[in-house]
GURO-417401 format. One record per residue: x, y, z of N, C-alpha, C in turn. Coordinates in steps of 0.1 Angstrom, whole numbers, padded with zeros to 4 digits, always signed. Example, Ala and Ser with C-alpha at 12.3 -4.5 7.8 and 13.67 -1.06 7.14 Angstrom:
BEGIN
+0132-0057+0078+0123-0045+0078+0132-0033+0078 +0128-0022+0071+0137-0011+0071+0129+0000+0079 
This chain:
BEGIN
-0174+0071-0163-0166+0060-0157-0158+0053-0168 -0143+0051-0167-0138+0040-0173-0132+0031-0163 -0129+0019-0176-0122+0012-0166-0111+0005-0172 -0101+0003-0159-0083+0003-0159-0081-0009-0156 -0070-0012-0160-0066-0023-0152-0058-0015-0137 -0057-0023-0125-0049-0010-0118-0033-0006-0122 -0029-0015-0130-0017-0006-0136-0018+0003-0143 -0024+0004-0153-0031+0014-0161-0035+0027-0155 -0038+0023-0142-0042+0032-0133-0034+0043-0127 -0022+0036-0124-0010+0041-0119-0003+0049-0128 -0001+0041-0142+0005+0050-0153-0002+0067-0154 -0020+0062-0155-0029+0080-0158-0026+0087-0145 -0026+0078-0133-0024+0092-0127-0009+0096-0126 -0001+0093-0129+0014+0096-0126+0012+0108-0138 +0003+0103-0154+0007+0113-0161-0006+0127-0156 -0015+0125-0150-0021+0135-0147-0013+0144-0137 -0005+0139-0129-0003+0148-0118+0010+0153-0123 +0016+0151-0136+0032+0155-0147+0023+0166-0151 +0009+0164-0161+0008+0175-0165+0000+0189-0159 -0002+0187-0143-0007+0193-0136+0003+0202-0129 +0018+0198-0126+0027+0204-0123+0038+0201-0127 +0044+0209-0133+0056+0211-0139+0071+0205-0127 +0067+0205-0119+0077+0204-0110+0079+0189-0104 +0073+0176-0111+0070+0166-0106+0074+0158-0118 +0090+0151-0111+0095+0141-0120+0094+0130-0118 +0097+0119-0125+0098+0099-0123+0114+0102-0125 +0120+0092-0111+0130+0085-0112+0129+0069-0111 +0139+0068-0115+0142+0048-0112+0145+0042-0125 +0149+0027-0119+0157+0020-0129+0147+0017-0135 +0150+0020-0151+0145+0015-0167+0130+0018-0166 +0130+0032-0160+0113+0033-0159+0113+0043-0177 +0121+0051-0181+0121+0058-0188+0116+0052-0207 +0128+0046-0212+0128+0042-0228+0119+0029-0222 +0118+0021-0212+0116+0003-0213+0102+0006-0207 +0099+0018-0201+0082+0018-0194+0087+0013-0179 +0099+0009-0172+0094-0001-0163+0093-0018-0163 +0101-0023-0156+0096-0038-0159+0079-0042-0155 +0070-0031-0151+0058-0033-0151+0046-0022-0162 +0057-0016-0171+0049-0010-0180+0042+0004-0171 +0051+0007-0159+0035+0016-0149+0042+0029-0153 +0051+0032-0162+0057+0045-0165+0055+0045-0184 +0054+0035-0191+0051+0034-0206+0046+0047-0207 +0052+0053-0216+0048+0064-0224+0052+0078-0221 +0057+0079-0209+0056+0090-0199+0069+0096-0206 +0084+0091-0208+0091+0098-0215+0092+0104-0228 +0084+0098-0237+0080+0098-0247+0073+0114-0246 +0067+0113-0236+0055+0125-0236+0058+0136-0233 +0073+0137-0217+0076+0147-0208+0092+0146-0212 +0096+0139-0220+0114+0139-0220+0116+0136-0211 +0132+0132-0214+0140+0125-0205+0148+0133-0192 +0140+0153-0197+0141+0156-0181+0132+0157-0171 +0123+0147-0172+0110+0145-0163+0112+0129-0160 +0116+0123-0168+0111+0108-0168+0127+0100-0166 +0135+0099-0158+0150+0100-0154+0153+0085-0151 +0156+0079-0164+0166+0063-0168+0175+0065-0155 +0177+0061-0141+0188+0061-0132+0200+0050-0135 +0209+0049-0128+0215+0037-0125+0213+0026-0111 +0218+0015-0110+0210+0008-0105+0217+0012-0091 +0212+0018-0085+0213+0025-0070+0207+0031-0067 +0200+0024-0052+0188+0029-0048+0192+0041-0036 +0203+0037-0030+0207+0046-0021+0208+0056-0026 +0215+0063-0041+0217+0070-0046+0202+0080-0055 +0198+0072-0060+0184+0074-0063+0175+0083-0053 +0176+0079-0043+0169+0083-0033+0174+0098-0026 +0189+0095-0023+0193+0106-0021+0196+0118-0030 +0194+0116-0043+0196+0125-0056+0179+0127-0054 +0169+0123-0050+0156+0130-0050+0153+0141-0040 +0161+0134-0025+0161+0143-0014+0166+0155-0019 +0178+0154-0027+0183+0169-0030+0173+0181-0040 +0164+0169-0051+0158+0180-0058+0148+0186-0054 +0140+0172-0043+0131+0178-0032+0131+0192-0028 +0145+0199-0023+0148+0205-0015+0152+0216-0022 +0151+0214-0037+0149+0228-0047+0139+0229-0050 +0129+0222-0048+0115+0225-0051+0108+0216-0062 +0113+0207-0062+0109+0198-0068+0102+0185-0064 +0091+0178-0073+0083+0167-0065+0085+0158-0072 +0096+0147-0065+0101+0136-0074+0094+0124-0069 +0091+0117-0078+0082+0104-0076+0096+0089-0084 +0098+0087-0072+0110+0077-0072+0108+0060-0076 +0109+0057-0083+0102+0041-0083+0113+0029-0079 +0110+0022-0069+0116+0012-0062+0114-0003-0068 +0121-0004-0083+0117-0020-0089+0112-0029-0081 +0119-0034-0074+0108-0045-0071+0112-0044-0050 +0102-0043-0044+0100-0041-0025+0114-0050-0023 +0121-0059-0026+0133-0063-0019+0147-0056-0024 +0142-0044-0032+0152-0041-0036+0154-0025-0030 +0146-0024-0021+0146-0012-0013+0155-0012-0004 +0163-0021+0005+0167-0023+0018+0187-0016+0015 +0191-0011+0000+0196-0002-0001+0193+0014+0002 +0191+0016+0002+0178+0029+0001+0175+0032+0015 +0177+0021+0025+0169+0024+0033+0172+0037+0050 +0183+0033+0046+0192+0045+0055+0190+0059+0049 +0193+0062+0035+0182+0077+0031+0169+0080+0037 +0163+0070+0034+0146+0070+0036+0145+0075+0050 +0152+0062+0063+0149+0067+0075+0157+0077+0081 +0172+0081+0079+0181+0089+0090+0177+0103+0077 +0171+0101+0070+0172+0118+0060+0157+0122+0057 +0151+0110+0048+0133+0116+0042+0130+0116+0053 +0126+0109+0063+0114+0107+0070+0124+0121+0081 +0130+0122+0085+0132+0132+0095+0136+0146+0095 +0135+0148+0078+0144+0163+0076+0133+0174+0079 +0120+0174+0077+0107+0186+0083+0109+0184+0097 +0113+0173+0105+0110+0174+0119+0129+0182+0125 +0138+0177+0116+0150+0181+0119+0150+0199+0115 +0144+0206+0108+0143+0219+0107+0131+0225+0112 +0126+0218+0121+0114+0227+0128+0105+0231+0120 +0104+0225+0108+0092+0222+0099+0095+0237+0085 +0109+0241+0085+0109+0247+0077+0115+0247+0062 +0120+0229+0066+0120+0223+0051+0111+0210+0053 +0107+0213+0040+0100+0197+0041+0105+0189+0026 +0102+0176+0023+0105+0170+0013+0094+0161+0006 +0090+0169-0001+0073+0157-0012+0076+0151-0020 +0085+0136-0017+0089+0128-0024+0079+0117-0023 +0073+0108-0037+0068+0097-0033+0074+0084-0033 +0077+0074-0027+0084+0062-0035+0073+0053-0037 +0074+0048-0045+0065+0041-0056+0074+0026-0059 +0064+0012-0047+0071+0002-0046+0064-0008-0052 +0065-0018-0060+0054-0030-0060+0058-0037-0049 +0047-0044-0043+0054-0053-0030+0042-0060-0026 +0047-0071-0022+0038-0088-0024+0044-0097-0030 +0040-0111-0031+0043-0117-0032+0031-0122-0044 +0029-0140-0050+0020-0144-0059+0024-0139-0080 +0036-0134-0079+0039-0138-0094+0049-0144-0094 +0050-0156-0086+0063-0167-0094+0073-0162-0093 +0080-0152-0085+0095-0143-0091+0104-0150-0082 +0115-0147-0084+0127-0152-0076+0132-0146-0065 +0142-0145-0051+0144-0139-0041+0147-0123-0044 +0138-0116-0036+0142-0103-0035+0132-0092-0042 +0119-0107-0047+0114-0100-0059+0100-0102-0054 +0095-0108-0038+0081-0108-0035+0083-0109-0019 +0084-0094-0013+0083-0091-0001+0077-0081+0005 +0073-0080+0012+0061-0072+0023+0068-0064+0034 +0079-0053+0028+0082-0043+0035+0077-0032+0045 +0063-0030+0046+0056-0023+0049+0057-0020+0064 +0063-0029+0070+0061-0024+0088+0074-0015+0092 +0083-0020+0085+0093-0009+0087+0095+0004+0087 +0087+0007+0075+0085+0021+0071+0070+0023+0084 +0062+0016+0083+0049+0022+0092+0055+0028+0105 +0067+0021+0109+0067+0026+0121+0081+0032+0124 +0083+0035+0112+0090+0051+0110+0082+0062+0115 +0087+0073+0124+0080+0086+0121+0084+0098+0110 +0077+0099+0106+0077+0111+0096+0075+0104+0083 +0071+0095+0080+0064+0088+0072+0051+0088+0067 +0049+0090+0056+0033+0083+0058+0037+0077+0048 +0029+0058+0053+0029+0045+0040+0015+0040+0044 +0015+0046+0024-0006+0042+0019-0002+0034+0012 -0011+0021+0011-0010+0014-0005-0031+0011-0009 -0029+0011-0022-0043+0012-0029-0043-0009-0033 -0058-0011-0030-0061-0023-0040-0071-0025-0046 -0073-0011-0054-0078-0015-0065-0076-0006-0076 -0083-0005-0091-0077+0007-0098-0083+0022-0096 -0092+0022-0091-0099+0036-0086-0089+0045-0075 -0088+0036-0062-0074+0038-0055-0061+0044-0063 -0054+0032-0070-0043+0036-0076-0044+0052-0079 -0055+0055-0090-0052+0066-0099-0058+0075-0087 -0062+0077-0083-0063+0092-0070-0053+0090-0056 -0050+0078-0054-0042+0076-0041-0029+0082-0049 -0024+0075-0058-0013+0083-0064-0009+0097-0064 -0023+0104-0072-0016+0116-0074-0017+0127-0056 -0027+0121-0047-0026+0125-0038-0013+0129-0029 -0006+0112-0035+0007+0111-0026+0014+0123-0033 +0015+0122-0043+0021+0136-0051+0023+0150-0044 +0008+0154-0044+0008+0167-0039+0012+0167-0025 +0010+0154-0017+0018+0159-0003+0029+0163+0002 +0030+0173+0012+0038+0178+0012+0051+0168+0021 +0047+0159+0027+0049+0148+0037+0056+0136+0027 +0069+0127+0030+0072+0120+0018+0062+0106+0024 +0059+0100+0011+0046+0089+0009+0054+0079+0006 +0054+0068+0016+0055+0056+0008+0042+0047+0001 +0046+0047-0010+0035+0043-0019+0033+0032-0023 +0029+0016-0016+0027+0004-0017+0019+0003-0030 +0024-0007-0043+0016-0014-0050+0014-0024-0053 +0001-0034-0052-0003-0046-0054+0006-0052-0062 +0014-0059-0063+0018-0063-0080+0015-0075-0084 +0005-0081-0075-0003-0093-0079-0017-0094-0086 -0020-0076-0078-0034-0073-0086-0029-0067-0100 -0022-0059-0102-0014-0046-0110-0027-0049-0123 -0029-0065-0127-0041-0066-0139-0057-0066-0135 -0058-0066-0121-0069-0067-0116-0078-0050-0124 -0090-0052-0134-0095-0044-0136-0106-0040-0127 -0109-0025-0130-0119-0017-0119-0126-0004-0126 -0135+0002-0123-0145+0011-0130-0132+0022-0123 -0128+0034-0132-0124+0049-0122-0133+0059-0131 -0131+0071-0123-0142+0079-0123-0133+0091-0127 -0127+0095-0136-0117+0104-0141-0119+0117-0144 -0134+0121-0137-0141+0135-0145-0138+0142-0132 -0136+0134-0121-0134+0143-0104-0121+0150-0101 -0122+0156-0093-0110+0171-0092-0107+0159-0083 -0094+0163-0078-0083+0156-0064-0088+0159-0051 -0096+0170-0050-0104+0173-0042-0113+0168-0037 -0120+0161-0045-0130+0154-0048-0134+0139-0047 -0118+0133-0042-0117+0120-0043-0111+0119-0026 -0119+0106-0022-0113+0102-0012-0102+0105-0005 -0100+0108+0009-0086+0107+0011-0080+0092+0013 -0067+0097+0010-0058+0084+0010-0055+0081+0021 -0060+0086+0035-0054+0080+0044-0069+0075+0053 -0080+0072+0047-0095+0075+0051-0097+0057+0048 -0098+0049+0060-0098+0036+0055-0117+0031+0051 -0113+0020+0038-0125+0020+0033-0139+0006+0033 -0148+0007+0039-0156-0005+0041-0162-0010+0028 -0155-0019+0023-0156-0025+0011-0168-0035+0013 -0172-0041+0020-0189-0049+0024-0188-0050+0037 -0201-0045+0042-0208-0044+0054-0208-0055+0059 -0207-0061+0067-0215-0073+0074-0218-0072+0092 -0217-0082+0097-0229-0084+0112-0218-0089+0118 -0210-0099+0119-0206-0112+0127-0191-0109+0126 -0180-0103+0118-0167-0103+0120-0162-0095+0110 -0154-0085+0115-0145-0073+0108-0135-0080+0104 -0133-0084+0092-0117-0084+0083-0110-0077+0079 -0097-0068+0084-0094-0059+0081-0081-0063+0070 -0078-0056+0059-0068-0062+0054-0062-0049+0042 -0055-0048+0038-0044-0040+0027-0043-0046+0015 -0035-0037+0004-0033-0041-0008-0039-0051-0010 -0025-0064-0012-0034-0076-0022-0043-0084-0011 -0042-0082+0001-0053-0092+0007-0062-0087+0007 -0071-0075+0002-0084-0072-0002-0093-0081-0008 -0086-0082-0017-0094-0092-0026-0098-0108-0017 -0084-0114-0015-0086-0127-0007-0098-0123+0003 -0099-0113+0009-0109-0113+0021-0123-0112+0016 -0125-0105+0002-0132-0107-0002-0140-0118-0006 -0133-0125-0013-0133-0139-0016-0142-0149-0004 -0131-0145+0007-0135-0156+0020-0149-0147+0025 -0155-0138+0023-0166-0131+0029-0175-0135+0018 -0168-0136+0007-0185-0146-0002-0187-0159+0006 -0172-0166+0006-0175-0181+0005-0183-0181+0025 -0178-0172+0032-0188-0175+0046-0198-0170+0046 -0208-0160+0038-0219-0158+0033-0231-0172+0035 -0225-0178+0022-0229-0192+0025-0231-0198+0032 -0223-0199+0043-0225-0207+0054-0231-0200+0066 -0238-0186+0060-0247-0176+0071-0239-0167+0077 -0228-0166+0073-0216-0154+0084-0216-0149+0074 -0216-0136+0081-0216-0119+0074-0204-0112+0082 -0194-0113+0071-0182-0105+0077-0181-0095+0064 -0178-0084+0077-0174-0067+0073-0160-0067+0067 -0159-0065+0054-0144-0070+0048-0142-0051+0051 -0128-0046+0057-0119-0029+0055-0109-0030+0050 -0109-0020+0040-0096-0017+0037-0092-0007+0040 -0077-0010+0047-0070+0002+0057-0065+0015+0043 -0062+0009+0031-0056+0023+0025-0044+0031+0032 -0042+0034+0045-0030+0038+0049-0034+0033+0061 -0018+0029+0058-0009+0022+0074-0003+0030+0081 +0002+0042+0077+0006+0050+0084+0000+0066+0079 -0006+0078+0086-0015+0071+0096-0025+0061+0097 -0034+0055+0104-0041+0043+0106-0055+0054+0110 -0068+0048+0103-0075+0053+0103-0087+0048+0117 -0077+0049+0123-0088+0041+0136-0100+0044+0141 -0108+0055+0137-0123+0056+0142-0129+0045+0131 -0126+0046+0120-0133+0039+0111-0129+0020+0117 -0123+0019+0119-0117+0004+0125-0123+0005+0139 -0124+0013+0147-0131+0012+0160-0148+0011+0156 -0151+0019+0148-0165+0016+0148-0173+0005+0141 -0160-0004+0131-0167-0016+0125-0162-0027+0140 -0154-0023+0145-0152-0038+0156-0162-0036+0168 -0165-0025+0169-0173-0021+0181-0189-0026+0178 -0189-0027+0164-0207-0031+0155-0204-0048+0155 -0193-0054+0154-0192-0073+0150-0188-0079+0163 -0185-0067+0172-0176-0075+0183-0160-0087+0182 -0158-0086+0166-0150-0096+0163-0137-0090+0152 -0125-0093+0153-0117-0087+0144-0108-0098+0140 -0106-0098+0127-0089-0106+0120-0085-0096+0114 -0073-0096+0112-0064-0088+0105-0056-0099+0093 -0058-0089+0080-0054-0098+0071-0039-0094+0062 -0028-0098+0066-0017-0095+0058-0007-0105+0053 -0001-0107+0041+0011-0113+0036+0025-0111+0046 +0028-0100+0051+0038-0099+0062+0039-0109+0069 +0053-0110+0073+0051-0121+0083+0043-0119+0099 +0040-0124+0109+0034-0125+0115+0039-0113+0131 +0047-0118+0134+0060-0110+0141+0063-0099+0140 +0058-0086+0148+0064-0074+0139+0057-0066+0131 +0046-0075+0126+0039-0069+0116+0029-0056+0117 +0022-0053+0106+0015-0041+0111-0002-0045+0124 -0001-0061+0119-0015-0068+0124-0012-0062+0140 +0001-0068+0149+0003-0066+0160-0004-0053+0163 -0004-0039+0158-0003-0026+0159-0017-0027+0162 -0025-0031+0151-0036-0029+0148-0043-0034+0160 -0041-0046+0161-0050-0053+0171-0048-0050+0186 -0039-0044+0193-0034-0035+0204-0045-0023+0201 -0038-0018+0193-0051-0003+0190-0067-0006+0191 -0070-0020+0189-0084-0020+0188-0085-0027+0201 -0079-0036+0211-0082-0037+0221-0083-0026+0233 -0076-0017+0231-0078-0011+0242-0093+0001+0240 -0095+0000+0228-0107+0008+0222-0121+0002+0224 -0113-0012+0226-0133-0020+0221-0129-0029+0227 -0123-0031+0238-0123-0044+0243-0134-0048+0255 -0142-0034+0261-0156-0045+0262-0171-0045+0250 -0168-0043+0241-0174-0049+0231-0169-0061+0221 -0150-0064+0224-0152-0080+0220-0159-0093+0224 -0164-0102+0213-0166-0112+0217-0157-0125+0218 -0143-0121+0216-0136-0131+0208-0122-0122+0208 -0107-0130+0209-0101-0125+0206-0095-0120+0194 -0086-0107+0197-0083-0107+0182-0071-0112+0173 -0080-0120+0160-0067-0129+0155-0059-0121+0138 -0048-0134+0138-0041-0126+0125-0040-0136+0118 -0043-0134+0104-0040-0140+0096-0029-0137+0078 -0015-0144+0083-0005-0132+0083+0004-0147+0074 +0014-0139+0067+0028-0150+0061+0033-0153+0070 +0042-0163+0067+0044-0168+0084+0063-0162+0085 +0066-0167+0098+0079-0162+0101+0091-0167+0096 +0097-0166+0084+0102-0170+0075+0108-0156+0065 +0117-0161+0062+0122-0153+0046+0110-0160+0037 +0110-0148+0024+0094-0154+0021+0104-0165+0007 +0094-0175+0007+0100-0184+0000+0101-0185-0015 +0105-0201-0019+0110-0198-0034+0096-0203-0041 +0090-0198-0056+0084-0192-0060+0068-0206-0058 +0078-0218-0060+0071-0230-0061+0063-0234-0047 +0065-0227-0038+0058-0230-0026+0051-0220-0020 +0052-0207-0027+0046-0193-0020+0031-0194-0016 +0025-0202-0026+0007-0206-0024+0009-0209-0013 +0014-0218-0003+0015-0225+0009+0021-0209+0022 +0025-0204+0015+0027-0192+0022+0019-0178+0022 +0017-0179+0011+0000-0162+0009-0009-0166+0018 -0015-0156+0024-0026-0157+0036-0037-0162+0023 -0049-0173+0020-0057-0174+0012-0069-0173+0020 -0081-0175+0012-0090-0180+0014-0099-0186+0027 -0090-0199+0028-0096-0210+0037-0091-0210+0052 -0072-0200+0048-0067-0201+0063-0082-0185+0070 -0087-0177+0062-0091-0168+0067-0104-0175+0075 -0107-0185+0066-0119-0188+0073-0117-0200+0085 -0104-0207+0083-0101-0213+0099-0099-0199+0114 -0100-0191+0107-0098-0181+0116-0110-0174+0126 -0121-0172+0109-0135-0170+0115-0144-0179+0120 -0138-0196+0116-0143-0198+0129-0140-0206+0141 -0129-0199+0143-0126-0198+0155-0128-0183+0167 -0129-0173+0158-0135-0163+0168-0153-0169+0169 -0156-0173+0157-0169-0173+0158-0174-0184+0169 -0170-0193+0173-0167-0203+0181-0166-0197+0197 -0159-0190+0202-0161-0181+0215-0177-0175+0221 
């Protein structure tokens, strides 16, 4: 075992899955000579040259569609999207071309591209630079969007998204990115979890918290602090939003009788809605309690000095548990 920070994480597997195939490049802005404004590419050109590790220009539309094309020679480009609000150029590629070109040739081209987004909110940054993109792409078809929260995740969810043949959007914490973690680096790809297999991070009795990337931790948090007060909630993490691993999510709601859904998204729209539909019609005579969300609210997300007032934390989770607990 060592241990990463989960950026650290991201960087070893990006270089493990470069020197595992030849055919798997990094694009994106200033990921090459500068590392990245998050350091999650440092060293990689240095190591693979600058025809693996590709300094772009600042065009995401372009970026994206220059991947589609190498895709489609046989190449597995891993695209990096600076910062989640800077995607919404890009985004007409993504949906009228990645996500539908194996379903538009009857599955006889496909494209294994990953894009590789930080996205969240909680470092202080300015507009454009802490947003929760994720429903849009979820409920795209021909997508699959995983995101990891922790470093063990990062470095095998990554290289997984790699080898698929399906293009991956690839959510990253960028709140946790220093959050350190034990990984286990001696195991084949094989051998590691799948990335779309959601994961029960603590057991408990009295209420299922289901939650993603950076709200892992928060839920964690609030499942110590209701410990305390005698409530044993089952903290999950979904790992992929699209697909949604719903036996594992039917069988923790169907054991608590109780569910919250925990995301930074805003509320409206979000992936919580999806979720909580999917589990009422599954377990809804094993609820005790309706199912609630605890979610960013309906808003552009705001400027940097008030975001605390906006991140799902701690205490709003537990005005929540107890309020199902309360039924």
């Amino acid at each position: 075992m060592s241990e990463f920070t989960l950026l650290n994480a991201v960087n070893r597997g990006l270089r493990r899955a470069m020197e595992a195939d030849s055919k798997v490049i990094l694009m994106g802005e200033d990921i090459g000579k500068l590392g990245g404004v998050f350091r999650a590419t440092e060293g990689l050109q240095k190591d693979f040259g600058e025809g693996r590790v590709i300094d772009t220009p600042l065009a995401e539309s372009g970026i994206v569609g220059t991947a589609i094309g190498l895709a489609l020679y046989g190449y597995r480009p891993v695209v990096e999207i600076q910062f989640d609000g800077f995607v919404y150029p890009a985004f007409d590629q993504i949906v009228v071309q990645l996500a539908r070109m194996r379903y538009r040739s009857a599955g006889a081209l496909f494209l294994p591209i990953t894009i590789r987004m930080p996205f969240g909110g909680g470092i202080g940054s300015v507009e454009h630079h802490g947003e929760s993109p994720e429903a849009y792409f979820a409920s795209t078809p021909g997508l699959r969007v995983v995101t990891c929260a922790d470093p063990s995740d990062a470095y095998w969810m990554i290289q997984q998204a790699i080898v698929s043949d399906d293009p991956v959007i690839f959510l990253e914490p960028k709140r946790r990115y220093y959050q350190k973690g034990e990984v286990d680096t001696t195991l084949d790809i094989s051998e590691a979890p799948s990335m779309y297999k959601a994961r029960v991070v603590l057991e408990g009795s009295d209420c299922t918290l289901l939650s993603y990337g950076p709200t892992v931790a928060t839920s964690l948090q609030a499942a110590r602090m209701a410990a305390v007060d005698g409530v044993s909630l089952e903290v999950i993490d979904l790992r992929s939003l699209s697909p949604l691993d719903l036996p594992t999510l039917i069988e923790s709601v169907k054991k608590t009788g109780r569910a919250i859904v925990v995301h930074e998204a805003s509320s409206s729209g979000g992936v919580g809605g999806e979720i909580g539909l999917c589990l009422m019609q599954s377990c809804f005579y094993y609820l005790h309690a309706p199912i609630l969300r605890v979610t960013g609210y309906d808003t552009p997300y705001p400027p940097s000095r008030i975001e605390d007032d906006y991140l799902p934390d701690a205490d709003r989770i537990l005005d929540a548990v107890e309020k199902v607990m309360g039924y």
